[in-house]
Backbone of each chain as ProteinMPNN parsed JSONL, in Angstrom:
{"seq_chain_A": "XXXXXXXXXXXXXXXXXXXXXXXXXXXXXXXXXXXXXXXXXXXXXXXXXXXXXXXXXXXXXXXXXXXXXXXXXXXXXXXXXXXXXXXXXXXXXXXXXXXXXXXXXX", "coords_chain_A": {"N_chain_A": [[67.551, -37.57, 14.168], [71.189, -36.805, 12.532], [71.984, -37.343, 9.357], [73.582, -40.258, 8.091], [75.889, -40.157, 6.412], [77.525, -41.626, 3.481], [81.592, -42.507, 3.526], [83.226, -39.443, 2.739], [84.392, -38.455, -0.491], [81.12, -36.617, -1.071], [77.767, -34.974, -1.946], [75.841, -32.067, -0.521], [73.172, -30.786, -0.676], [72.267, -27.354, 0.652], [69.648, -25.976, 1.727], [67.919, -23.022, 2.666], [65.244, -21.112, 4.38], [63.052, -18.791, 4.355], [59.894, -18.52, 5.646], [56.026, -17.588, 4.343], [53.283, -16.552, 5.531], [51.387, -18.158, 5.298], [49.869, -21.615, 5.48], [48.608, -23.393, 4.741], [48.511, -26.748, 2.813], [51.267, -26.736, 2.985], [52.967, -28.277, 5.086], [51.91, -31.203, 4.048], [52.965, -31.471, 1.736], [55.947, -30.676, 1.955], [56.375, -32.749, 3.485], [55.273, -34.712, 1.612], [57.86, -34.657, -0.389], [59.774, -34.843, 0.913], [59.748, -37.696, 1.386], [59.694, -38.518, -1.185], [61.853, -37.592, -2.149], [64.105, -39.442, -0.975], [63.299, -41.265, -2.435], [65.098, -41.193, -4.499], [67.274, -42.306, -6.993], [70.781, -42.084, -5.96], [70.082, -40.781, -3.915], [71.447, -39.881, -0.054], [70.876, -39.009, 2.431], [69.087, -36.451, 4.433], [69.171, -33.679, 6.303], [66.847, -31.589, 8.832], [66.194, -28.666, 10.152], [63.985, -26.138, 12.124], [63.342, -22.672, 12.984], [63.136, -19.617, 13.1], [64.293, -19.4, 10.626], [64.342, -22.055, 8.407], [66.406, -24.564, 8.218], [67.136, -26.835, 5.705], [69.069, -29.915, 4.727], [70.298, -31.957, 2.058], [71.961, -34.908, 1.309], [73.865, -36.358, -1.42], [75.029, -38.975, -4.239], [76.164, -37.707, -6.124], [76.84, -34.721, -8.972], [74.72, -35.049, -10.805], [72.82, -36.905, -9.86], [71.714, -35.104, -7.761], [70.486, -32.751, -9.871], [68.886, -34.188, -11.415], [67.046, -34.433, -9.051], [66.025, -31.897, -8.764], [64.962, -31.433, -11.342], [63.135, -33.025, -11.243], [59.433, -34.328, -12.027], [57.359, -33.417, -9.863], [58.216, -32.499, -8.166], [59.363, -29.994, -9.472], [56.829, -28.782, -9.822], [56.18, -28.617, -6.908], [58.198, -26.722, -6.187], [57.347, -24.679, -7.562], [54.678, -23.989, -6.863], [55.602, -23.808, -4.09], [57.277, -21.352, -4.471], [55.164, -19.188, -5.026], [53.321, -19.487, -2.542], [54.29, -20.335, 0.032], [57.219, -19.667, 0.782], [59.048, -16.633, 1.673], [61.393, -16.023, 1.157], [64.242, -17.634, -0.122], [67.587, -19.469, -0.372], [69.637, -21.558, -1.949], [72.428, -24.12, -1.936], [75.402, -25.639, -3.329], [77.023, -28.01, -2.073], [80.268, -29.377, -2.052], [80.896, -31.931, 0.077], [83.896, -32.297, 1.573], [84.825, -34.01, 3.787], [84.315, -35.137, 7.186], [83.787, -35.823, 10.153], [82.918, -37.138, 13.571], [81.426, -37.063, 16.8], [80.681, -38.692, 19.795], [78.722, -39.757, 22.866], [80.035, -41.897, 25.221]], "CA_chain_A": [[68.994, -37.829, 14.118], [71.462, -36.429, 11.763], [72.206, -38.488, 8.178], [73.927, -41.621, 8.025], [76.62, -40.429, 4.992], [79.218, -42.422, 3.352], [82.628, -41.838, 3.612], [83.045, -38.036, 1.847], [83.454, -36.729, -0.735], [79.671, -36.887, -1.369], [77.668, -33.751, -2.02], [75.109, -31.667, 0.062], [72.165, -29.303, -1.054], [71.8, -26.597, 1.818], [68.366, -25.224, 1.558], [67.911, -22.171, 3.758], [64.533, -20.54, 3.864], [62.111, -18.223, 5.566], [58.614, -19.314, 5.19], [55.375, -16.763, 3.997], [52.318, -16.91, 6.764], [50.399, -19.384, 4.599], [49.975, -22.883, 6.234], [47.459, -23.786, 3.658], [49.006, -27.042, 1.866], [52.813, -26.602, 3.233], [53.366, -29.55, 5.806], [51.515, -32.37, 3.42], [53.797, -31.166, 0.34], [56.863, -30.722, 3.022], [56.244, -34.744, 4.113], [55.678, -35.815, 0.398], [58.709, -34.088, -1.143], [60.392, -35.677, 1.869], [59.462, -38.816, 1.297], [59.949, -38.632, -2.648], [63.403, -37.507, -2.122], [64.249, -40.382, -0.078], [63.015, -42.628, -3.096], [65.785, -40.82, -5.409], [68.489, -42.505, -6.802], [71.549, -41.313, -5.495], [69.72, -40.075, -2.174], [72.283, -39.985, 0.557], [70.565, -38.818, 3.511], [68.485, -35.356, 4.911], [68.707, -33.076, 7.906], [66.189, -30.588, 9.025], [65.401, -27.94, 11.605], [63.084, -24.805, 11.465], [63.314, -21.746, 13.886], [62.468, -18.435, 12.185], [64.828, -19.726, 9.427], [64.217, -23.013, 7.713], [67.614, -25.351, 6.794], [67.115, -28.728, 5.049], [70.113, -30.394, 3.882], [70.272, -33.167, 1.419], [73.146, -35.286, 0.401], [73.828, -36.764, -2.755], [76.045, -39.069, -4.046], [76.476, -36.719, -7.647], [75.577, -33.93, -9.326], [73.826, -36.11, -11.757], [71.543, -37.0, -8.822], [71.24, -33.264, -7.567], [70.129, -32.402, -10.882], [67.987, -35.059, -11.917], [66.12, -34.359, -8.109], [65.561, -30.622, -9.271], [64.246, -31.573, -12.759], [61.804, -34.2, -11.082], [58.316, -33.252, -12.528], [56.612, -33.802, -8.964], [59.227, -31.513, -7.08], [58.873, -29.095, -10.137], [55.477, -28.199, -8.869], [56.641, -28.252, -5.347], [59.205, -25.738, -6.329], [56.328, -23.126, -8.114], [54.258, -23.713, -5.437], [56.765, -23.189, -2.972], [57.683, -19.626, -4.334], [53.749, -18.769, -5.198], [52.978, -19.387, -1.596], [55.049, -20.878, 0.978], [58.599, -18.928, 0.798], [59.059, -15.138, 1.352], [62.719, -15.785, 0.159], [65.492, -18.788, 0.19], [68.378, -19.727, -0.776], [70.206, -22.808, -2.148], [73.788, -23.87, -1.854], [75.359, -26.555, -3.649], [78.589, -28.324, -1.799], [80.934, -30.584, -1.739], [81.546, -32.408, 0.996], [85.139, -33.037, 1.411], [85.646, -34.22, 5.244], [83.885, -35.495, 7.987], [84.159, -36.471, 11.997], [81.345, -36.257, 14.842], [81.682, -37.443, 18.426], [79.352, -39.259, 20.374], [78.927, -40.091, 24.04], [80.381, -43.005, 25.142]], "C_chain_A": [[69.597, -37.287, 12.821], [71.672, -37.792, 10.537], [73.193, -39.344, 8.526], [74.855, -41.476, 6.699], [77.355, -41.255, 4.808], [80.706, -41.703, 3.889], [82.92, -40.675, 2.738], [84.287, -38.787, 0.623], [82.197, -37.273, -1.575], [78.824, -35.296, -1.353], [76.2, -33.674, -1.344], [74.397, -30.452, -0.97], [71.697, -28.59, 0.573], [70.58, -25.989, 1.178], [68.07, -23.999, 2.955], [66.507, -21.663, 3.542], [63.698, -19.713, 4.83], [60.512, -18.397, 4.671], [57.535, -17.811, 5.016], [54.308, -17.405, 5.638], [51.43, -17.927, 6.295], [50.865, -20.475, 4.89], [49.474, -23.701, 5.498], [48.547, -25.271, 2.374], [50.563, -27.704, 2.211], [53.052, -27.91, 3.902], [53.07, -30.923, 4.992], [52.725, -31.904, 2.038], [54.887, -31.163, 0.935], [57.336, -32.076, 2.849], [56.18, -35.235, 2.726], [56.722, -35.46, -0.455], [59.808, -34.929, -0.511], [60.621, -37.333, 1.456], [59.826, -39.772, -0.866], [61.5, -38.806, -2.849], [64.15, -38.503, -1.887], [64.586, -41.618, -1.038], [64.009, -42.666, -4.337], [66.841, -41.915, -6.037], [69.758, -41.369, -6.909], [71.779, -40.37, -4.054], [70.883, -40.576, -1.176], [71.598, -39.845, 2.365], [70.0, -37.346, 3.755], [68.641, -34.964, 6.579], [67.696, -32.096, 7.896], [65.551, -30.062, 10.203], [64.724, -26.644, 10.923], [63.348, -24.255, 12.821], [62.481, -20.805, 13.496], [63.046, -18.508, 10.772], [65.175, -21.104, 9.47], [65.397, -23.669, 7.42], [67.205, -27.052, 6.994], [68.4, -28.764, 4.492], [69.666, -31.756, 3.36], [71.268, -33.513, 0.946], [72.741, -36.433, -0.393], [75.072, -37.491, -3.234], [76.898, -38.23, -5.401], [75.707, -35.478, -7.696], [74.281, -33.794, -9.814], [72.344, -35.656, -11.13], [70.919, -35.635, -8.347], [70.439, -32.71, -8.827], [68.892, -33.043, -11.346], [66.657, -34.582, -10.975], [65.164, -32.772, -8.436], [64.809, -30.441, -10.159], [62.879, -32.066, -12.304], [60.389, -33.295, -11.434], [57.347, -32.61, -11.325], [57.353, -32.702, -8.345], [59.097, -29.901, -8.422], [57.936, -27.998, -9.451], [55.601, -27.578, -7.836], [57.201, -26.625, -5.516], [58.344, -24.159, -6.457], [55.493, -23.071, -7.111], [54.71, -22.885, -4.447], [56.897, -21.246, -3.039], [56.765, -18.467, -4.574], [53.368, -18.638, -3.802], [53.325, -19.719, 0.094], [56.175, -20.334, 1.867], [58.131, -17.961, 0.738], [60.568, -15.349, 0.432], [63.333, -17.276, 0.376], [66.92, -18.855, -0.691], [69.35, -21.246, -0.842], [71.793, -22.884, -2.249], [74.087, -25.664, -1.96], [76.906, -26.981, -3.514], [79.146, -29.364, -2.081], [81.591, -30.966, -0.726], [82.637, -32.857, 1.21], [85.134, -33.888, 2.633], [84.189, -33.915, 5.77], [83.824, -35.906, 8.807], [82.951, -35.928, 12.914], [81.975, -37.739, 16.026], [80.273, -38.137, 18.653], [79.858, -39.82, 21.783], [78.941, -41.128, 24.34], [79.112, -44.096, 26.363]], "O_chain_A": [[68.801, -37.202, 11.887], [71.528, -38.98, 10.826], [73.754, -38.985, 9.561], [74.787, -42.384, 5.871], [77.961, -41.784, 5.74], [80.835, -40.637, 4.491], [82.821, -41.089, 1.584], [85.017, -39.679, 1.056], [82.228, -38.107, -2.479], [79.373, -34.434, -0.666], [75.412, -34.619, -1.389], [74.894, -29.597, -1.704], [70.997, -29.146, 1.42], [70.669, -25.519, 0.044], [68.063, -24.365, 4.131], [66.278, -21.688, 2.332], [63.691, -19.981, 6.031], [60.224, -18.384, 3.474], [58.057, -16.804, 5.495], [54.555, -18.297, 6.449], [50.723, -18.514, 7.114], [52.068, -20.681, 4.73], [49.883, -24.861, 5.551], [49.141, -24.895, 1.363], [50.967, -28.808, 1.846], [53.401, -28.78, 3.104], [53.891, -31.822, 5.177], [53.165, -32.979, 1.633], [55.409, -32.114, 0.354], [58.348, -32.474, 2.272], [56.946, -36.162, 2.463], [56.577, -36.015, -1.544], [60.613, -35.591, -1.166], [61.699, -37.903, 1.292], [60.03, -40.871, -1.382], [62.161, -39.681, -3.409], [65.087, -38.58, -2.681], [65.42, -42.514, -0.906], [64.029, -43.619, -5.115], [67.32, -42.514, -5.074], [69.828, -40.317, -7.543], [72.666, -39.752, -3.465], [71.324, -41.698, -1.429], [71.932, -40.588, 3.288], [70.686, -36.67, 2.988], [68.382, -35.583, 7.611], [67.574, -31.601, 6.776], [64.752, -30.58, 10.984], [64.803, -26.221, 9.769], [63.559, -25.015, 13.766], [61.26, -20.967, 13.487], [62.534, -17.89, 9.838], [66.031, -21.529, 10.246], [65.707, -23.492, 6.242], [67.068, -27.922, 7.854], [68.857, -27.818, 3.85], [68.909, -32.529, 3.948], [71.798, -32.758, 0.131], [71.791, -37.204, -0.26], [76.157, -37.015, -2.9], [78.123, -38.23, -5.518], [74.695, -35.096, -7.108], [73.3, -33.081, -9.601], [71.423, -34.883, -11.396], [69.775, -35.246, -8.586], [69.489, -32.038, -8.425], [67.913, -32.357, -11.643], [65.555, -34.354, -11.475], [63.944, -32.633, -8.344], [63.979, -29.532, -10.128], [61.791, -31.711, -12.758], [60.209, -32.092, -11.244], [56.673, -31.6, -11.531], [56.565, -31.83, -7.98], [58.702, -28.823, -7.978], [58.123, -26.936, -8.858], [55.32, -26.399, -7.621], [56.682, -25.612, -5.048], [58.496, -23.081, -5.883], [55.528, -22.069, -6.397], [54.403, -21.756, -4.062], [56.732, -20.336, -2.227], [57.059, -17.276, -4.477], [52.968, -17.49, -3.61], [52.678, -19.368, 1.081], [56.257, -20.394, 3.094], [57.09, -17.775, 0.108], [60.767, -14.916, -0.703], [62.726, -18.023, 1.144], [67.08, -18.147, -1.685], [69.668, -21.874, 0.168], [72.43, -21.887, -2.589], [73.58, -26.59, -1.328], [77.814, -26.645, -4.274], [78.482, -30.355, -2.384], [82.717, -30.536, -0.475], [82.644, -34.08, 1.078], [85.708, -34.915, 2.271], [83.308, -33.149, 5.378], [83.732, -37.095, 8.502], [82.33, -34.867, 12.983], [82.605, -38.794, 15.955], [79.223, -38.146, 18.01], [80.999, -40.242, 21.971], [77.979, -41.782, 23.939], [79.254, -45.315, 26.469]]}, "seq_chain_B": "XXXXXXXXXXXXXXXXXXXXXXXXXXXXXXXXXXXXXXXXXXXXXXXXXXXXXXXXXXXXXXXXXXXXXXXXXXXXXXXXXXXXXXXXXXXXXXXXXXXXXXXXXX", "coords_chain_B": {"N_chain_B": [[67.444, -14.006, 9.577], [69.146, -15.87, 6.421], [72.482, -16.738, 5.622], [74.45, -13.92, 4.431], [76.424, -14.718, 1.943], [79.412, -14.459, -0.185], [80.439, -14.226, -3.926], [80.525, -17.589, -5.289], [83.435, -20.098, -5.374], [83.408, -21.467, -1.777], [83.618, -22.149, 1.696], [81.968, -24.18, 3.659], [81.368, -25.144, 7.132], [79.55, -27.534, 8.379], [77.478, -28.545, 10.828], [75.62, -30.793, 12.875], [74.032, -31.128, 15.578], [72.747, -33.006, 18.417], [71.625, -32.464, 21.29], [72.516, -33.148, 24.958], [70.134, -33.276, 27.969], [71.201, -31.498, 29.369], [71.53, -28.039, 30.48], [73.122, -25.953, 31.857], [74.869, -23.082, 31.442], [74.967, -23.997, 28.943], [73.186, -21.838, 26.477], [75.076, -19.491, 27.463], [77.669, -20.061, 26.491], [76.911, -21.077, 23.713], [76.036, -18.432, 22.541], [78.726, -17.074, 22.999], [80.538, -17.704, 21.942], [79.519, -18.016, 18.886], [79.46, -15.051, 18.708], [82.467, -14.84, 18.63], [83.135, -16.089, 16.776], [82.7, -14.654, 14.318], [83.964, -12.956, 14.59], [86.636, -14.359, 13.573], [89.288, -14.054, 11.105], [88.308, -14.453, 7.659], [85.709, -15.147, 8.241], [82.763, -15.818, 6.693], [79.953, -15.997, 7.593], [76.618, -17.059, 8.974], [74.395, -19.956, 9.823], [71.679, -20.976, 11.646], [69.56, -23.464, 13.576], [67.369, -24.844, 15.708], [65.761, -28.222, 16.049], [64.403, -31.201, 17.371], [67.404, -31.909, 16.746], [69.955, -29.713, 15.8], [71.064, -27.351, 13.893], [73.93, -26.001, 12.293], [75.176, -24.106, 10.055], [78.322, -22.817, 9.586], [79.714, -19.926, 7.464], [82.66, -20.002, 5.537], [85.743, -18.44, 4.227], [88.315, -19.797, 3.044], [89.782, -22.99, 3.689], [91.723, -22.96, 5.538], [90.958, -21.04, 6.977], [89.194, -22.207, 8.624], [90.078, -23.912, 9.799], [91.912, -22.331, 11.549], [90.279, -21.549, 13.219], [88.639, -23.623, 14.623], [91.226, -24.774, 16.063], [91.626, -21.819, 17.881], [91.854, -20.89, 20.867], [90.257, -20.517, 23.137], [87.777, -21.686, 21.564], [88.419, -24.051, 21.459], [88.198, -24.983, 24.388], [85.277, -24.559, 24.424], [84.823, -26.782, 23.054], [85.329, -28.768, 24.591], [84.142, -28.44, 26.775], [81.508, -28.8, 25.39], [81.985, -31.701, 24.511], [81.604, -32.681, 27.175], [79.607, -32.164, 28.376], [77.604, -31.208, 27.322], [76.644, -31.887, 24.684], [74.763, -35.236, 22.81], [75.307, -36.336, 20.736], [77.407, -35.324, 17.911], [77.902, -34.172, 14.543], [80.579, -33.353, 12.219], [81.189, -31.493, 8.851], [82.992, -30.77, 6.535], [82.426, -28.616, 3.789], [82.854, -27.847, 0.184], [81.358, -25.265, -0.956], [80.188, -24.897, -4.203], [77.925, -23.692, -6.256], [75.721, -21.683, -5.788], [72.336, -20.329, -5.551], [69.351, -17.95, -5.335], [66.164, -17.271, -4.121], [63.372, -14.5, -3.874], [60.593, -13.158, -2.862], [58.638, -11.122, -5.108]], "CA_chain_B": [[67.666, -14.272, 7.959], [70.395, -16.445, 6.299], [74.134, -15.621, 5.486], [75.001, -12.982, 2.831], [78.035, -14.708, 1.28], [80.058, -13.912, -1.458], [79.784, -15.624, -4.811], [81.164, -19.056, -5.158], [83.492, -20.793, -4.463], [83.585, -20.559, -0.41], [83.609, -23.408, 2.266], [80.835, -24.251, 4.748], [81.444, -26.149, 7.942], [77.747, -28.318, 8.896], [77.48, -29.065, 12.686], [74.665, -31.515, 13.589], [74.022, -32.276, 16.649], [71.612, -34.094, 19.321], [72.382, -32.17, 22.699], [71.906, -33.517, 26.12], [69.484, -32.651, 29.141], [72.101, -30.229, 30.423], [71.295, -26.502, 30.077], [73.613, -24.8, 32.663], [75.953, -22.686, 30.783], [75.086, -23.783, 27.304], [72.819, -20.5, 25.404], [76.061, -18.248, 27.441], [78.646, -20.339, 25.911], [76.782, -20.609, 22.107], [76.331, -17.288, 22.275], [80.12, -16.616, 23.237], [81.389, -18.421, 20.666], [78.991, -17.404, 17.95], [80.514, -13.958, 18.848], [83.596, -15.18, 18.585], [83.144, -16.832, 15.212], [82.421, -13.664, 14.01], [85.383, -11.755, 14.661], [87.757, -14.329, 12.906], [89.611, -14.005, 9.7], [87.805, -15.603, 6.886], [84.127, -15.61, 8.437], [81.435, -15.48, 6.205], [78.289, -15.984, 7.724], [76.346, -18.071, 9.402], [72.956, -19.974, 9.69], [71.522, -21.96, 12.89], [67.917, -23.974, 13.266], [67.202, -26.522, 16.014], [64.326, -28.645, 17.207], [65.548, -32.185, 18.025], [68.459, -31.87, 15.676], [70.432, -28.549, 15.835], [71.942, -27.411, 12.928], [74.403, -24.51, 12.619], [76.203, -23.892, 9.212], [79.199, -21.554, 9.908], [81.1, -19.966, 6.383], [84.6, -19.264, 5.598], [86.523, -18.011, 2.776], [88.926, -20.892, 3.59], [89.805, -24.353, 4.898], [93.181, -21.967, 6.653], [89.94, -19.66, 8.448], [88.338, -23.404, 9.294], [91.096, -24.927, 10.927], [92.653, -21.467, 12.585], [89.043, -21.353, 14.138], [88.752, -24.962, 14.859], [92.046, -24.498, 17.397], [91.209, -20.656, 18.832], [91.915, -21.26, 22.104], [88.454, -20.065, 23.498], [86.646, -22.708, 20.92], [88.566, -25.535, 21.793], [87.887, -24.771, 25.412], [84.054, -24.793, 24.297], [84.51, -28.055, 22.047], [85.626, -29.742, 25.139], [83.056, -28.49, 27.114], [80.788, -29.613, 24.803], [81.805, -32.865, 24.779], [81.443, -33.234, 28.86], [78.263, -31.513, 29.067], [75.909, -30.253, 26.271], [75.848, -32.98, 23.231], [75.24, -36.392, 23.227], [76.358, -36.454, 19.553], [77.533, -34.455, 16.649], [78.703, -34.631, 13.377], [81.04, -32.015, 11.199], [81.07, -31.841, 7.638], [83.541, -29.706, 5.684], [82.181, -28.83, 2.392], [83.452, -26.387, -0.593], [79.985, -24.671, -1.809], [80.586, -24.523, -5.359], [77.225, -22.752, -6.696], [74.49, -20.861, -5.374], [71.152, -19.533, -6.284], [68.439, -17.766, -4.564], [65.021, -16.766, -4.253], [62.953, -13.43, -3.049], [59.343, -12.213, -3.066], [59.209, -9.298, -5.699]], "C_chain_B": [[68.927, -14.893, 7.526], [71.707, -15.384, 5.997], [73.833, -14.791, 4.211], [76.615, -13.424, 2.521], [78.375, -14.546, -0.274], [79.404, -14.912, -2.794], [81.172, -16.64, -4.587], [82.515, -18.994, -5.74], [83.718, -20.199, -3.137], [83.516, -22.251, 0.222], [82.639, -23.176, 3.445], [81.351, -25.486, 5.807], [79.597, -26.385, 8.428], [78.222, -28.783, 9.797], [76.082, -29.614, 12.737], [74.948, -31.68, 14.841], [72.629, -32.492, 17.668], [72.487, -33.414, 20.697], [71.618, -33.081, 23.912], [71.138, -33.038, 26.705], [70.356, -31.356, 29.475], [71.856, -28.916, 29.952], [71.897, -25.486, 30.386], [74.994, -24.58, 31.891], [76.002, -22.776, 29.16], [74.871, -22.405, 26.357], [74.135, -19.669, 25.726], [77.22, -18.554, 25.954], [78.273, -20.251, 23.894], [76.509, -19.51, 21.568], [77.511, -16.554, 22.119], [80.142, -16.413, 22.119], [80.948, -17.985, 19.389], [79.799, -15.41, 17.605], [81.881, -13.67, 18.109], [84.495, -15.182, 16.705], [83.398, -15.335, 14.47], [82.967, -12.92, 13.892], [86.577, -12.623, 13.737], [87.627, -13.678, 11.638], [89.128, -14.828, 8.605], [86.707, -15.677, 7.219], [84.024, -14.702, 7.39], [79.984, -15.016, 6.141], [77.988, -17.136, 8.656], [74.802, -18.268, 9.806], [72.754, -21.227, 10.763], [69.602, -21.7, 13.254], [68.238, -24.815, 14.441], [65.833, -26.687, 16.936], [64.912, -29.9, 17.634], [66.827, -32.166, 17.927], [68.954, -30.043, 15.901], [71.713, -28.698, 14.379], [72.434, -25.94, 12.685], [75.279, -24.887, 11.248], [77.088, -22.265, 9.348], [80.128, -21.625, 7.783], [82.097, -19.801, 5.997], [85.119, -19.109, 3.724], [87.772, -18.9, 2.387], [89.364, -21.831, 3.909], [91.518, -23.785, 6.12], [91.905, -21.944, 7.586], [89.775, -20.691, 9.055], [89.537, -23.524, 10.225], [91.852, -24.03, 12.471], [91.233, -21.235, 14.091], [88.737, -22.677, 14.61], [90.204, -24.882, 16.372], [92.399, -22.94, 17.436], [91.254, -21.508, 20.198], [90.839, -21.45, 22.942], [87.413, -21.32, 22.923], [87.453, -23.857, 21.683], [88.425, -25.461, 23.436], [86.034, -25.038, 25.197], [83.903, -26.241, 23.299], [84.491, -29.165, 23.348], [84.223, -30.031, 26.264], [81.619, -29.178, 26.329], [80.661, -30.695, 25.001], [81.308, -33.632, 26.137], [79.805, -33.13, 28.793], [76.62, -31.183, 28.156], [75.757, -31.098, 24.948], [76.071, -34.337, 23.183], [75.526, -36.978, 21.798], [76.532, -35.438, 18.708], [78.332, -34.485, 15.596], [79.006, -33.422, 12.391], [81.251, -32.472, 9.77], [81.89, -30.464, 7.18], [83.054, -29.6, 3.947], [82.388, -27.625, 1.599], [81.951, -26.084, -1.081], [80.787, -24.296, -3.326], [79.666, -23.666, -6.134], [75.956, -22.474, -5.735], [73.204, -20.023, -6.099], [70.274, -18.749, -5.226], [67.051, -17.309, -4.757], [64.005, -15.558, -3.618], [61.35, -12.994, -3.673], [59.546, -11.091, -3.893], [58.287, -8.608, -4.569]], "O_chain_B": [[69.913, -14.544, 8.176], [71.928, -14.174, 6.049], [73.111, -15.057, 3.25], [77.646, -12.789, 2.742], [77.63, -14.53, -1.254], [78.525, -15.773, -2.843], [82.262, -16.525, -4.027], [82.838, -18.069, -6.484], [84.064, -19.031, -2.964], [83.406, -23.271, -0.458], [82.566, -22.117, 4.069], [81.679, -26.595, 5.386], [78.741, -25.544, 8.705], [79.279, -29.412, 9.783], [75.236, -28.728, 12.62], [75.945, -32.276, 15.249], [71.552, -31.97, 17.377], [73.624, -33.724, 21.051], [70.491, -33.573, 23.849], [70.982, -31.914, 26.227], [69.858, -30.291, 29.839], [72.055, -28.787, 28.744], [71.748, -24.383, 29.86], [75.904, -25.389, 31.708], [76.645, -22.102, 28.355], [75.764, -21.885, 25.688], [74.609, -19.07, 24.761], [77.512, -17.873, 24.971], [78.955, -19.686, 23.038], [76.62, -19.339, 20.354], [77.577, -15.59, 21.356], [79.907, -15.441, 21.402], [81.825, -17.548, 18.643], [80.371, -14.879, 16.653], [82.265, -12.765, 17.367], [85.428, -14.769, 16.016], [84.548, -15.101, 14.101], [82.689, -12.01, 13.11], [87.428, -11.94, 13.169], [86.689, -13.075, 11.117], [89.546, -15.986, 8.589], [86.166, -16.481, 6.458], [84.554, -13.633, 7.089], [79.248, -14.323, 5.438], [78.803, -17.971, 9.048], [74.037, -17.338, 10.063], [73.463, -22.233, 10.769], [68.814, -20.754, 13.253], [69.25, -25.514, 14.375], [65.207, -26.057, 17.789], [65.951, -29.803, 18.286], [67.502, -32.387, 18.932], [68.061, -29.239, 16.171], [72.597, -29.478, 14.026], [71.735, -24.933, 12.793], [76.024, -25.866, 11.291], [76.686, -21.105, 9.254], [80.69, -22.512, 7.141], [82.462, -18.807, 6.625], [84.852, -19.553, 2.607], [88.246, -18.647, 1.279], [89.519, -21.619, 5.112], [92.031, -24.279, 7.124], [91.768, -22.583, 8.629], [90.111, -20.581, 10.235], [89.621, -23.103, 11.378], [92.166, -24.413, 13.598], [91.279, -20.934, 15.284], [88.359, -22.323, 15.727], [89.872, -24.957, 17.555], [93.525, -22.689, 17.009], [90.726, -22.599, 20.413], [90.566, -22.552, 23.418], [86.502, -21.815, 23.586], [86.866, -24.502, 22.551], [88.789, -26.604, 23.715], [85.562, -25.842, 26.001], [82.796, -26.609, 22.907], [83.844, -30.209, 23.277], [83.579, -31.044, 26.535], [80.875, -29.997, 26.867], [79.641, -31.129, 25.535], [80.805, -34.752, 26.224], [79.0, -33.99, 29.15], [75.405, -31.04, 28.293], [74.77, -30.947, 24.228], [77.184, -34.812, 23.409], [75.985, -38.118, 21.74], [75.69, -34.542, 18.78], [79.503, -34.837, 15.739], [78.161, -32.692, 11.872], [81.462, -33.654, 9.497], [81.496, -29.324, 7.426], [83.343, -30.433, 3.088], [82.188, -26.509, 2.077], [81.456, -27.018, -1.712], [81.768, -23.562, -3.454], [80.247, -22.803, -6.792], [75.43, -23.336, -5.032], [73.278, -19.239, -7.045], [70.605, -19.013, -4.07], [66.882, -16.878, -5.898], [63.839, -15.866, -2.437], [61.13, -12.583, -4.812], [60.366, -10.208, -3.64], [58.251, -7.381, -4.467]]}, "name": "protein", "num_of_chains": 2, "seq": "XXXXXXXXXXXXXXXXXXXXXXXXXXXXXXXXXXXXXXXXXXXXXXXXXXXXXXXXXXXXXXXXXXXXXXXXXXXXXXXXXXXXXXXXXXXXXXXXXXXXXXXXXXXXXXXXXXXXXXXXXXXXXXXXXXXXXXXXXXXXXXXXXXXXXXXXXXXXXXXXXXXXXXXXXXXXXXXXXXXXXXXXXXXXXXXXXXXXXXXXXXXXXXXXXXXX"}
C-alpha cells in the first residue's frame, strides 16, 4: 500500500535507480536499510516498486530529518556499497510536497 | 532509464496506486495517455515502476503545465475511467523538487 502521510507540506526523497547484475548481498541490505529508515526520527512513510527501473520514495517531515538519514553511519555504508556493487547509475530528488488527494473505491 | 530533467527547481506529480482485477483497456489507455503527457507544455519527464503498488512520477516545469494537464480533455476522460474500472485506490502528491544529485558507473 502506498504511505500513510500527514497533511502536506512534508517532504519526499525520490530515489530512482537501475540496479548492476550483482544479487550478492542486495535484498538483506535493501530490507535492513528499510527497516532502519522506518526507525528514523522524522520518518514519514516509504513507497516502492522495481521494473527495469527502481523508485523508492521516502517522506520526511524536514530536511533536518533527510539529512540526518543520509549522514546515518549504517546507511553510509549502504550508500558505498550500493555504488561499489549494486547500482549501475541513480538518481536522487529532493521535494517538497505541497498538495495532496487520492481516491478510493467506495 | 529515468527522466533527464533540468536543474532545480521543477515540480513532480507522484501517482500511487493499487489497481483492480480489471485489465480490458487499461496498458491501451496508459499507454495513450503517457503519449499524451508527453506532448504537453511544460513536460519534463517521466518515471513508472509497479508490482503491487504502481508508481508513476510525471515532471513539469510548472504547477500551470500540472493543472492544464490535469483537465486535457482526453486525461480527464481517462481519470474517470480510471476511477470506474482500473484502480481501487490512488493517491497524488504535488511536490516542488528543490535539489538533485546523481550517480553513474565510471
Amino acid at each position: 500500500m502506498y504511505a500513510q502521510t500527514p497533511v502536506p507540506p512534508y517532504y519526499a526523497v525520490i530515489f530512482c535507480s537501475v540496479r548492476t547484475e550483482a544479487e550478492e548481498g542486495y535484498a538483506l541490505m535493501a530490507d535492513k536499510m528499510m527497516q532502519l529508515a522506518k526507525q528514523q526520527k522524522g520518518f514519514l512513510g516509504v513507497e516502492t516498486a522495481r521494473n527495469e527501473l527502481g523508485i523508492t520514495i521516502s517522506y520526511w517531515d524536514s530536511l533536518t530529518a533527510i539529512q540526518n538519514w543520509k549522514n546515518h553511519a549504517y546507511h553510509s555504508i549502504a550508500q558505498q556499497l550500493g555504488q561499489n556493487r549494486w547500482y549501475r547509475r541513480y538518481k536522487i530528488r529532493i521535494a517538497k510536497v505541497e498538495r495532496d488527494y487520492e481516491f478510493e473505491l467506495p
